[in-house]
C-alpha positions in Angstrom: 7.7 48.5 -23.7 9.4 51.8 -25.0 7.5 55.3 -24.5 7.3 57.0 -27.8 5.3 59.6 -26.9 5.0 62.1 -29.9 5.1 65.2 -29.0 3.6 68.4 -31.3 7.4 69.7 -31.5 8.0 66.9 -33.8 6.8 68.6 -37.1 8.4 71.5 -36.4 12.4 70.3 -35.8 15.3 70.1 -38.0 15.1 67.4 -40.0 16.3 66.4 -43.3 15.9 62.8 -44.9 17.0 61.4 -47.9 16.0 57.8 -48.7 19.0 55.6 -50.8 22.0 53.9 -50.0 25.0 55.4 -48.3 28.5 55.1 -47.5 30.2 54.7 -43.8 33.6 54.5 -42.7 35.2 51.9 -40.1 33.8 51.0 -36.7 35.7 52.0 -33.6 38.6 49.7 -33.8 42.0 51.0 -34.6 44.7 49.2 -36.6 48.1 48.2 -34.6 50.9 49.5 -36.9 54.0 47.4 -36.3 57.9 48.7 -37.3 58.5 49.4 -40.6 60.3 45.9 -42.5 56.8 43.9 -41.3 55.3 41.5 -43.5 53.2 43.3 -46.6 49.6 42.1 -46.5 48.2 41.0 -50.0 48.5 43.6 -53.2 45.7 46.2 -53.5 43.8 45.5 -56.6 41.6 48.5 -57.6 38.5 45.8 -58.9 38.0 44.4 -55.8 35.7 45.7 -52.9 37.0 45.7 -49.5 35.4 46.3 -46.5 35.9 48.3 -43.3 39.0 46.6 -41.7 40.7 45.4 -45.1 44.5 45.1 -45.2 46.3 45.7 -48.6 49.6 46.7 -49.2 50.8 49.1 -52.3 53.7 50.7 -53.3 55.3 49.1 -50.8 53.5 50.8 -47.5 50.9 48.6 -45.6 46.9 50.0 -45.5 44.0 49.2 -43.4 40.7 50.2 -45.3 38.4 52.7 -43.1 35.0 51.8 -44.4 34.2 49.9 -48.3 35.5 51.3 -50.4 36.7 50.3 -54.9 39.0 51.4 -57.0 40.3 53.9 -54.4 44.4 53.9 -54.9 45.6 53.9 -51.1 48.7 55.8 -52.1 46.3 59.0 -53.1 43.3 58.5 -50.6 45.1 57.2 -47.3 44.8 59.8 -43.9 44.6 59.0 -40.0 41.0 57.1 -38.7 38.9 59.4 -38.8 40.1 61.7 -41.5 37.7 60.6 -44.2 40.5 59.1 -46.3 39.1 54.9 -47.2 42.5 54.0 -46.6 44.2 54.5 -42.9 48.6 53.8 -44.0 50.5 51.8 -42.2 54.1 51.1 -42.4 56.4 50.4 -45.1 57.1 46.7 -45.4 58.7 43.9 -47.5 62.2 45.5 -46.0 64.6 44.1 -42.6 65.2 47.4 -41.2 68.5 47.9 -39.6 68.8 47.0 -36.0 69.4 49.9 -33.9 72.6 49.2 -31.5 72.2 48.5 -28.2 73.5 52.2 -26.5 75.5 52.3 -23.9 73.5 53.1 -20.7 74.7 56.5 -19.1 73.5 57.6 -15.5 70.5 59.9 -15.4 70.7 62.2 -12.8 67.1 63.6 -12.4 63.7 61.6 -13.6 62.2 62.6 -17.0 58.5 63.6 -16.8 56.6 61.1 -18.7 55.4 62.2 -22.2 51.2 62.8 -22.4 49.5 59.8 -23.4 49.9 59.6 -27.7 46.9 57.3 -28.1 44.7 58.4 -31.1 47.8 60.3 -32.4 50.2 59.7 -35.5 53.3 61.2 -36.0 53.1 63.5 -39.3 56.6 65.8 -39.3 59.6 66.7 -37.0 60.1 70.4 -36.4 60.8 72.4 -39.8 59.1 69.7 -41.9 55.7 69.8 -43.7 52.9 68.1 -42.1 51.1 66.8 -44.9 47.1 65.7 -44.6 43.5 66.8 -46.9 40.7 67.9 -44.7 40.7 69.5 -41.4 43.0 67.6 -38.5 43.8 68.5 -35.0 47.8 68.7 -35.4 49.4 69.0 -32.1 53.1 70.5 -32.0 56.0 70.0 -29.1 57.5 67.2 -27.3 56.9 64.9 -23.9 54.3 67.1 -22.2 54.4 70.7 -23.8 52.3 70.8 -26.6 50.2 73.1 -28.4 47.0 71.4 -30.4 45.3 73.2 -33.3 42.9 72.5 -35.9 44.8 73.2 -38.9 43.2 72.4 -42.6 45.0 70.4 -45.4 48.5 70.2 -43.9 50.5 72.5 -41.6 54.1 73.6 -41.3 55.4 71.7 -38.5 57.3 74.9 -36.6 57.7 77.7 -34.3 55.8 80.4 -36.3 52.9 78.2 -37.0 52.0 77.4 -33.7 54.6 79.2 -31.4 57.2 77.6 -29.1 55.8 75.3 -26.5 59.1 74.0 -25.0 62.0 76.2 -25.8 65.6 74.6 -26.9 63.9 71.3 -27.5 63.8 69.3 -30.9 59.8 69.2 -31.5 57.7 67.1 -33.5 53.9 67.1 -35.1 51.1 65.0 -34.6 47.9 65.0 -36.2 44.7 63.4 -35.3 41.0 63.3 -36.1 39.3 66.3 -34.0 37.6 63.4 -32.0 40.4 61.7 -31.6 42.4 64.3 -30.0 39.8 65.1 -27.7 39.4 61.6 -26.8 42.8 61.2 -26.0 42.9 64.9 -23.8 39.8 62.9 -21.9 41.4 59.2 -21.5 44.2 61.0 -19.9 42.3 63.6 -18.0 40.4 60.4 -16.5 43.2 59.1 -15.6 44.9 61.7 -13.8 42.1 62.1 -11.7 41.4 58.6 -10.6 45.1 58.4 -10.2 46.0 61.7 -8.1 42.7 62.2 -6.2 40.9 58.8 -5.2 41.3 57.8 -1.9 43.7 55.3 -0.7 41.1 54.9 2.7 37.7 54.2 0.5 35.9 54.0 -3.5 35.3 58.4 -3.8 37.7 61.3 -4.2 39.7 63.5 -2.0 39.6 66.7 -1.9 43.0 67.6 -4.0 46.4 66.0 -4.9 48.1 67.9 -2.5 47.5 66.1 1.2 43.8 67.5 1.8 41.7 64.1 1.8 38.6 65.7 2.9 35.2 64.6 1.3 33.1 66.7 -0.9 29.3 64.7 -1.3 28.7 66.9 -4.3 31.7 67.3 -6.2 31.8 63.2 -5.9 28.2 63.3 -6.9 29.5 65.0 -10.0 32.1 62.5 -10.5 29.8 59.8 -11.2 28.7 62.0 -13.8 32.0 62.5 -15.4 32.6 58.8 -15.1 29.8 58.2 -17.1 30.6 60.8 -19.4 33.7 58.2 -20.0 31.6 54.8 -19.9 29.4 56.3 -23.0 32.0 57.2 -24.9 34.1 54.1 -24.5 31.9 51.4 -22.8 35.3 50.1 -20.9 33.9 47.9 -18.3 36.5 50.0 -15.8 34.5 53.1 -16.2 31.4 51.0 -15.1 32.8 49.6 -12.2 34.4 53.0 -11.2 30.8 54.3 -11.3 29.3 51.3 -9.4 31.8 51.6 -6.4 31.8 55.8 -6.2 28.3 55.3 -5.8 28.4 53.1 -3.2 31.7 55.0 -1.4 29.8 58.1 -1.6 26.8 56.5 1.2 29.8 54.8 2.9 31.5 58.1 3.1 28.3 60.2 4.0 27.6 58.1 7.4 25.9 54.8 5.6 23.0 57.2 4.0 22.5 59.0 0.8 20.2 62.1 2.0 22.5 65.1 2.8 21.8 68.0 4.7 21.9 70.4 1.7 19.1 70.1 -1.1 21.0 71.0 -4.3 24.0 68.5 -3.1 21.1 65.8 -3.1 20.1 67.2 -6.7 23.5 66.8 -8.2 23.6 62.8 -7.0 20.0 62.3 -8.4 20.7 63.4 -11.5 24.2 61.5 -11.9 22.2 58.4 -10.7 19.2 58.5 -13.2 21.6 59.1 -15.9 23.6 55.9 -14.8 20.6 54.0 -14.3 19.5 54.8 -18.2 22.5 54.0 -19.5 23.2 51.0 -17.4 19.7 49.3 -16.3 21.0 49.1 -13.1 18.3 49.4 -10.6 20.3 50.5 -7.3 20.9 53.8 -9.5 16.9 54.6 -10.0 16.5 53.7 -6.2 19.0 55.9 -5.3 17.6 58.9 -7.6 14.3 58.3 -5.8 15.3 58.1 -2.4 16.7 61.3 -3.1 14.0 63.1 -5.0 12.1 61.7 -2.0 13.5 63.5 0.7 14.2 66.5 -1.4 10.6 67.4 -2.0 10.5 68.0 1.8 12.3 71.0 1.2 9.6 72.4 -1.4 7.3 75.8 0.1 3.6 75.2 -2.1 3.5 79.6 -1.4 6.3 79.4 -3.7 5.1 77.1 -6.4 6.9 73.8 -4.9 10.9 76.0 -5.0 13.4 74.2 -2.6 14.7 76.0 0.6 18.8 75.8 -0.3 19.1 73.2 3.0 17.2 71.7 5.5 18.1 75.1 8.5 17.4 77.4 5.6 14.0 78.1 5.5 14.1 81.5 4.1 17.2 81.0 1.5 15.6 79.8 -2.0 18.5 79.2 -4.5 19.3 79.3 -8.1 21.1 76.1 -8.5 18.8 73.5 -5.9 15.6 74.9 -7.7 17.2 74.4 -11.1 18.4 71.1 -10.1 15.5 70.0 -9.0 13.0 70.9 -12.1 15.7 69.1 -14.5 15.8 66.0 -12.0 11.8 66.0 -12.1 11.3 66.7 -16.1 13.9 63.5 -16.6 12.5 61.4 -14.0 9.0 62.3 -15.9 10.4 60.3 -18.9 11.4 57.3 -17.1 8.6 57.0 -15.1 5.5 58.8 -17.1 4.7 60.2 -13.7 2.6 63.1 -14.6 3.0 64.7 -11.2 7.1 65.2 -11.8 6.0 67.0 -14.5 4.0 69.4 -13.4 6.7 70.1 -10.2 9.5 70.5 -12.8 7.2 73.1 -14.7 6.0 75.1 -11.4 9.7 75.2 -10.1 11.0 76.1 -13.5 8.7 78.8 -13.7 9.6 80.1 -10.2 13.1 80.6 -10.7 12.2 81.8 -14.1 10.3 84.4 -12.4 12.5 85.4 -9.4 16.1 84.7 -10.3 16.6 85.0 -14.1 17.4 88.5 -15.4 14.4 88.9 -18.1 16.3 91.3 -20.5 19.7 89.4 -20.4 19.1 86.3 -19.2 21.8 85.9 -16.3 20.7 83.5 -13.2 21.1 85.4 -10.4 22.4 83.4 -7.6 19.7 83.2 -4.5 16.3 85.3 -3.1 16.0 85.8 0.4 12.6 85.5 1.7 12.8 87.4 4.9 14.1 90.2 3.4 12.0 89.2 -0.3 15.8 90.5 -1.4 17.0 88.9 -4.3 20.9 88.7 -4.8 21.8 90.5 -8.0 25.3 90.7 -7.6 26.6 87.1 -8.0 26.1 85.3 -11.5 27.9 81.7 -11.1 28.1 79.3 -14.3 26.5 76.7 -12.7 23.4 78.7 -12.5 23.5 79.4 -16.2 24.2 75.7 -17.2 21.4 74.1 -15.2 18.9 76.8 -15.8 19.8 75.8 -19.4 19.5 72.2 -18.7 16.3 72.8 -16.6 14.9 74.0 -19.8 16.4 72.2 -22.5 14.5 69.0 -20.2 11.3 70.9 -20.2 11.4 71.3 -24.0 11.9 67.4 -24.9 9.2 66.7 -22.0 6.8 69.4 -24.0 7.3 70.1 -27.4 6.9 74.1 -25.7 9.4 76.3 -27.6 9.6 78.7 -25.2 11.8 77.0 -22.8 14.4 76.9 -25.5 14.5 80.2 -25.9 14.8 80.7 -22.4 17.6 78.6 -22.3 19.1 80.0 -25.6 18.8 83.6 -23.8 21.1 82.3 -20.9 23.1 80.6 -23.1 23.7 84.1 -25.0 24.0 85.9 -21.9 27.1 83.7 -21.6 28.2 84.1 -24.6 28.3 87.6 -25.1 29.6 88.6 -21.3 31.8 85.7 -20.5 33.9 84.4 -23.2 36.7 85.8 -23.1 39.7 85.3 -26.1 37.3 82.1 -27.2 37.6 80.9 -24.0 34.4 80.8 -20.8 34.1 82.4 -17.2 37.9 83.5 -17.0 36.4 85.9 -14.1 35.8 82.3 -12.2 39.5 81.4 -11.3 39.3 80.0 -7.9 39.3 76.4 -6.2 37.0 75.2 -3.6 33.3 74.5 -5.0 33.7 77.1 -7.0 36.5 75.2 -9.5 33.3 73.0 -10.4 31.1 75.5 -11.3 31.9 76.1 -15.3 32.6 72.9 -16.5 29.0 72.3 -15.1 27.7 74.9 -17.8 30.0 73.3 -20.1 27.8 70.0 -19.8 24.4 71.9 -20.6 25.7 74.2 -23.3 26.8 70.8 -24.7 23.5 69.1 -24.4 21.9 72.2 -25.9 23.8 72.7 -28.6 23.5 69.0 -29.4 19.8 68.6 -28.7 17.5 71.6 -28.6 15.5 73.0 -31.7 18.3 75.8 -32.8 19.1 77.2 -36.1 22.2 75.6 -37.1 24.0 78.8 -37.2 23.2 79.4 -33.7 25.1 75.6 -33.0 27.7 76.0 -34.8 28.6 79.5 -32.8 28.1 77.3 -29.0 30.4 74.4 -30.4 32.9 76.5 -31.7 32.6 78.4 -28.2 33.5 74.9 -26.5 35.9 73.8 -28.9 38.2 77.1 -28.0 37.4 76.7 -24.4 38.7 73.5 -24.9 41.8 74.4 -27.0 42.4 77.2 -24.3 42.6 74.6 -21.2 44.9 72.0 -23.0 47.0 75.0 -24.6 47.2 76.9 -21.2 45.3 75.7 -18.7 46.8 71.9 -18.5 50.1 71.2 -17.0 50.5 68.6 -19.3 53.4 66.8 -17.6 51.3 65.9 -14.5 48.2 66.2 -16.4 46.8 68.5 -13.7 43.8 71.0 -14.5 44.4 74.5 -13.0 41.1 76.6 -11.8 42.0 79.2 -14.6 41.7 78.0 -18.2 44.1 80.2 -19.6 46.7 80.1 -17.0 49.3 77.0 -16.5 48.4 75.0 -13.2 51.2 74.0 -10.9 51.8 71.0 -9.0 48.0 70.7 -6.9 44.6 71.3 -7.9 41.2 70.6 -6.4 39.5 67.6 -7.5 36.5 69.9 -8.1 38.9 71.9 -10.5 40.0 68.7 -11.8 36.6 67.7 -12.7 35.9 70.7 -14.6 38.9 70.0 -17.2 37.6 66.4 -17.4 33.7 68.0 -18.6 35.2 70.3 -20.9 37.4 67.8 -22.7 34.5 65.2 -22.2 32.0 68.1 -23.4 34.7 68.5 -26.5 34.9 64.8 -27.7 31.0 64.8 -28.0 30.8 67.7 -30.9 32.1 65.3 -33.7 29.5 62.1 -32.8 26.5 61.2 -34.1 23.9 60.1 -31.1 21.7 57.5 -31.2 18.3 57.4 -28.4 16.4 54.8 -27.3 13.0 57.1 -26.7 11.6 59.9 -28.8 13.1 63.8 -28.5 16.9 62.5 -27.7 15.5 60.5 -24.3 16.6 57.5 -22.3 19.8 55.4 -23.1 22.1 57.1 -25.9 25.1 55.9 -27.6 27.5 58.5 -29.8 29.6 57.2 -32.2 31.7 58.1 -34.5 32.0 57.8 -38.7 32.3 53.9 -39.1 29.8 50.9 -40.5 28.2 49.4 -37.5 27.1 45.6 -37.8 24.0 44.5 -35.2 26.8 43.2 -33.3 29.1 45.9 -32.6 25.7 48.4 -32.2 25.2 46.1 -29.1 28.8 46.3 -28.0 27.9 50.2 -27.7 24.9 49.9 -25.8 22.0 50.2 -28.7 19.7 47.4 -29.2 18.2 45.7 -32.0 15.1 47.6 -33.2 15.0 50.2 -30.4 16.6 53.4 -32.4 13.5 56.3 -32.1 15.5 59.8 -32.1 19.1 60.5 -33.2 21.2 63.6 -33.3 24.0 64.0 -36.7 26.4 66.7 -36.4 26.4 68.8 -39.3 28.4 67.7 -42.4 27.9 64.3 -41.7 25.7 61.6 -43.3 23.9 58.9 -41.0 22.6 55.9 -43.1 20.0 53.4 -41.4 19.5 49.8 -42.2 16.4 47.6 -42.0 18.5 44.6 -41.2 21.7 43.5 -40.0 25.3 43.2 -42.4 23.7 46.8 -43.9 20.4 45.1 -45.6 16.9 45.5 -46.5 15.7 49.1 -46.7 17.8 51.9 -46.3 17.0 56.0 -45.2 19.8 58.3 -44.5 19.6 61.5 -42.1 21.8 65.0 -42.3 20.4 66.5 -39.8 18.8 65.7 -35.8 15.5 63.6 -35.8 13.5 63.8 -32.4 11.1 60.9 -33.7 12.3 58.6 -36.6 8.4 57.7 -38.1 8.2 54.7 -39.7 11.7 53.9 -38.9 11.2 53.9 -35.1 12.2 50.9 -33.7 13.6 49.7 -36.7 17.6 49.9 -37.1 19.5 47.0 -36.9 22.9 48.1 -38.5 23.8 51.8 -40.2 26.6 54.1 -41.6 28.1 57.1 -40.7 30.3 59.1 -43.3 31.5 62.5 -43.5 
């Protein structure tokens, strides 16, 4: 039976609820367009009502309908999925086009680097035409791997001046995309590339870079299983699943047929990939995994130093930032999974340690580790990581407690951040190196994200952290991405070459990941934005294809809406019985907990 503990934070968050009916747009599915010349599907008369999916053809161009939609012409409100249009156009059809001849095959001399994946995108204009859309679209501009991706509002000039010269000499072309669909295509190819380049040909984990080093890293594979699950929510493709099942189970291969690691926060970072994959996937080896660890990681805790970690299991005097931090935002999650009061209490007394001895009270920087022989904290090193968990550590607390105060602990990191390392729009451009330290900020990507999506902030303050990770984001793919070999360099602003670490890798793969979540709504399966989740984006979702993305009937309790969007929920499936639509996050739905069994998502 589902917690719904109700905590006293409840009254007090964003909400804003409308009862009545509401619009939505088309479910996930995206409509094949075939050659121009096809077949045109049945006339578009403007009387009728079609629903999500529809195909009509008018004027003679070929139209899939995005969501319901009446007396709507498609030739005047057509745009990509996603753009908010009701139509999505095809091609034109009821004509043979002319069969292109056969050319006559000439000898290549050297290999042509495969173009970046175009999934998502649609071609709008070739270089010095008019890229012509309503609304705001991400429009990329260039040609087979040398692209540069903007948002650009109601149509661009497809050329050199808009958006600079990616690829010199060439003939270059414009595509345009919803902003979630870009980023979803960045992230299905960023996958990719990784499993591709850096698993191992000897065993189910990752190597240490494309470049002939296969050494094993425990935690930057622990923090794989995270990014592959980043991938599984967003798309629920079976592969991601099985990818996740089998790194799992490489990782203990790998690490001598055990789980438990020498070093406490590398522990941390596989608990907390694990419970997250066991929420999302019910698979029990997951939560027996996360407790095996949380186990033998509460061995390292000193009760003189309310329950804080030692940093490994020789260290006895070296108490850390990032184990400590790890380990209160393992303990607050594991609280809501297993209502174990005692988890709570050691994620509060570590939180508050840290708090106390390695968080910068004016500014709000995590410093990185206190000695206790010398009672010497280190001042001098301020690493991402230690920002983004602190921030997670708290953001945790906060659902566990209702307790403001953690969120604004958390927002004055978070600040910290944002006022000393973003640089041009884009974050920790000081942090430039490989080795561990290529994984550090796409791990403060993750909890910015999370924070900006699910703590109690004004929405001003939101809006400024998205738009901070939607440049980050921009900056990687516009600079940071080799985006032949789809390689990830260590400096975001800075082209990689032909190796990377997989650690570096992996921080691309959570900012684009991080990027792609800023445009979904989120669905939870316990109150304040706990257990399973599902994000979707604007589309009607029948009982059915809620299931296919992971949310069951009647079990909806919290959800989070992006601003400028409209989430409408139904009493019943096929979008019947009473209705009650939401603009804003909900930590607790009241009388319509447990109660959704098909809704609507519109912009």
């Amino acid at each position: 039976m589902k917690r719904t503990i109700i905590h006293g934070l409840i009254a007090g968050l964003s909400l804003t609820m409308l009862a009545g009916c509401g619009g939505g747009s088309t479910d996930q599915a995206t409509s094949k367009q075939l050659p121009d010349g096809e077949a045109c599907n049945a006339a578009w008369i403007a009387s009728t009502a079609y629903n999500g999916g529809a195909k009509v053809s008018r004027s003679g161009r070929n139209y899939t309908a995005a969501y319901w939609t009446q007396n709507q012409d498609p030739v005047t409100n057509s745009g990509p999925q996603g753009s908010g249009q009701p139509w999505i156009p095809g091609y034109l059809c009821g004509t043979t086009p002319t069969p292109t001849p056969t050319p006559t095959p000439t000898p290549t001399p050297t290999p042509t680097p495969a173009p970046t994946p175009t999934n998502g995108w649609t071609l709008c204009a070739n270089e010095t035409q008019q890229c012509s859309f309503s609304g705001t679209l991400m429009v990329r501009y260039g040609i087979n791997g040398s692209y540069v991706m903007k948002p650009m509002t109601n149509g661009a000039a497809c050329n050199n001046t808009t958006f600079g010269d990616p690829a010199p000499g060439a003939a270059k072309h414009c595509d345009m995309a919803s902003v979630t669909q870009a980023y979803d295509s960045v992230s299905d190819a960023l996958q990719s590339s990784t499993h591709g380049k850096f698993y191992s040909a000897s065993g189910p984990y990752y190597i240490q870079n494309n470049g002939g080093n296969t050494n094993f890293n425990y935690w930057w594979n622990a923090n794989g299983l995270d990014a592959l699950t980043d991938a599984y929510l967003r798309t629920r493709q079976e592969t991601y699943k099985t990818r996740m099942k089998n790194l799992l189970l490489g990782i203990k291969s790998k690490n001598g047929g055990t789980y438990l690691n020498y070093y406490y926060d590398d522990m941390g970072w596989l608990a907390i990939a694990s419970l997250r994959a066991y929420e999302n996937t019910g698979d029990a080896e997951y939560l027996s995994v996360a407790n095996t660890l949380w186990a033998d990681m509460k061995t390292g805790q000193h009760p003189e130093r309310s329950g804080a970690l030692q940093w490994n299991k020789g260290s006895p005097n070296s108490f850390n930032a990032i184990q400590n931090s790890l380990a209160a935002l393992f303990a607050a999650r594991l609280y809501r999974v297993n209502g174990n009061a005692q988890d709570l209490q050691t994620a509060k007394n570590i939180y508050a340690w840290v708090k106390a001895n390695l968080v910068d009270p004016n500014s709000g920087a995590v410093w990185d580790g206190y000695d206790a022989g010398t009672n010497t904290t280190n001042k001098s090193w301020i690493f991402s990581y230690n920002i983004g968990v602190f921030i997670g550590a708290g953001l945790e607390l906060y659902k566990d407690t209702g307790d403001q105060a953690y969120i604004n602990d958390a927002v004055k990191s978070a600040e910290y951040a944002m006022n000393n390392r973003l640089t041009n729009g884009v974050f920790f451009t000081n942090e430039n190196g490989g080795g561990d330290g290529g994984l550090f900020k796409g791990i403060f990507i993750r909890y910015l994200a999370l924070l900006a999506r699910e703590g109690n902030l004004p929405q001003a303050t939101r809006d400024r952290y998205e738009n901070a990770i939607r440049s980050s984001a921009l900056g990687m793919y516009n600079k940071g991405l080799n985006q032949s070999s789809l390689l990830v360099n260590a400096d975001w602003t800075a082209r990689a070459g032909t190796s990377t670490d997989y650690s570096t890798q992996l921080s691309g793969v959570m900012l684009a990941e991080a990027a792609s979540t800023l445009e979904r709504s989120y669905f939870y399966k316990d109150v304040t934005y706990a257990g399973y989740l599902s994000g979707l984006v604007p589309g009607s979702y029948t009982l059915a294809q809620l299931n296919a993305w992971g949310i069951r009937n009647d079990d909806v309790t919290s959800l989070a809406v992006p601003k400028g969007y409209v989430v409408t929920l139904y009493e019943n499936d096929n979008f019947g019985g009473a209705s009650i639509r939401y603009t804003a996050n909900s930590p607790w739905l009241g009388t319509w907990n447990d109660k959704v069994s098909s809704l609507r998502i519109s912009r």
